[in-house]
C-alpha atoms as one frame of an Amber mdcrd trajectory, in Angstrom:
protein
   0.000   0.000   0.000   1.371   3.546  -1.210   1.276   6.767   1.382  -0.974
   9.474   0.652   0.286  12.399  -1.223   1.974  15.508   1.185   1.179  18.403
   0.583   0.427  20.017   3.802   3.848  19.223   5.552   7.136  18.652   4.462
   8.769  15.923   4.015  12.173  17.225   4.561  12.193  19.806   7.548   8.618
  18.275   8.986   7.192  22.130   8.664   3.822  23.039   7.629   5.139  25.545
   5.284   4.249  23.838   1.897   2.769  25.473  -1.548   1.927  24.775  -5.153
   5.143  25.872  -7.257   3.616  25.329 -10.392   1.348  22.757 -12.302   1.991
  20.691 -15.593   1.191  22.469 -18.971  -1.148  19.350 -19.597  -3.754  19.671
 -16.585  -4.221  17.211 -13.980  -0.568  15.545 -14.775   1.237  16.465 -11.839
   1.540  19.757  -9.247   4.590  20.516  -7.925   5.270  21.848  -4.506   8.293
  24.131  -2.719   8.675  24.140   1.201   9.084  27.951   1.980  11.384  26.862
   5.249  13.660  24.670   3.531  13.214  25.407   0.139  12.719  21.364  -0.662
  10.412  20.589  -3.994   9.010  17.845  -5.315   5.968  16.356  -7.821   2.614
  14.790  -7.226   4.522  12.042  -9.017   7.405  10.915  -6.763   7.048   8.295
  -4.604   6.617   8.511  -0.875  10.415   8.148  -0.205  10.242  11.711  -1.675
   6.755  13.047  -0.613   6.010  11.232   2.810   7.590  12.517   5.802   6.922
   9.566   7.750   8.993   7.588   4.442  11.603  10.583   3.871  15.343   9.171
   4.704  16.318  10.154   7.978  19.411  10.988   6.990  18.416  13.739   4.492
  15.987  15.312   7.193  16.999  19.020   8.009  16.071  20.139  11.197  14.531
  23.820  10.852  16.834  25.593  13.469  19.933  24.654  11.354  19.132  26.578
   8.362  19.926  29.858   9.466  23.542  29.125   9.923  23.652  26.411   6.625
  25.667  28.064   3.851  23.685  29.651   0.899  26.260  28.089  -1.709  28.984
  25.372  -0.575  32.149  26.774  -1.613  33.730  25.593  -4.751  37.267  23.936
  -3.738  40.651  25.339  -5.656  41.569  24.093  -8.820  44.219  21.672  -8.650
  47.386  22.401 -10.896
């Protein structure tokens, strides 16, 4: 048996901070949604290992507090020789 869709909280940071990003061109083929805390996304599509919190990967799970202090970009290391 498959999860329900999330759309309501995220599956990443566990906030309730979730919105439509956009929709397909051809209607009713998939939505996609952005978490405004963490700025996760992901289609009606994916399967809940993407869109389930309860199924998300612990180990990709980003705890809300954190963020303010995450870098925006991870710096690019020097070019070797």
């Amino acid at each position: 048996m498959t999860s329900p869709l999330n759309t309501t909280v995220c599956p990443r940071c566990e906030e309730s901070t979730v919105r439509v990003m956009t929709t397909s061109p051809v209607p009713g083929k998939w939505t996609m949604y952005v978490c405004d805390t963490c700025f996760y996304s992901y289609r009606s599509t994916e399967n809940p290992a993407t869109t389930d919190p309860a199924a998300f990967p612990k180990e990709w799970k980003v705890d809300p507090a954190d963020i303010p202090g995450m870098l925006a970009m991870p710096p690019v290391p020097h070019r070797r020789g």
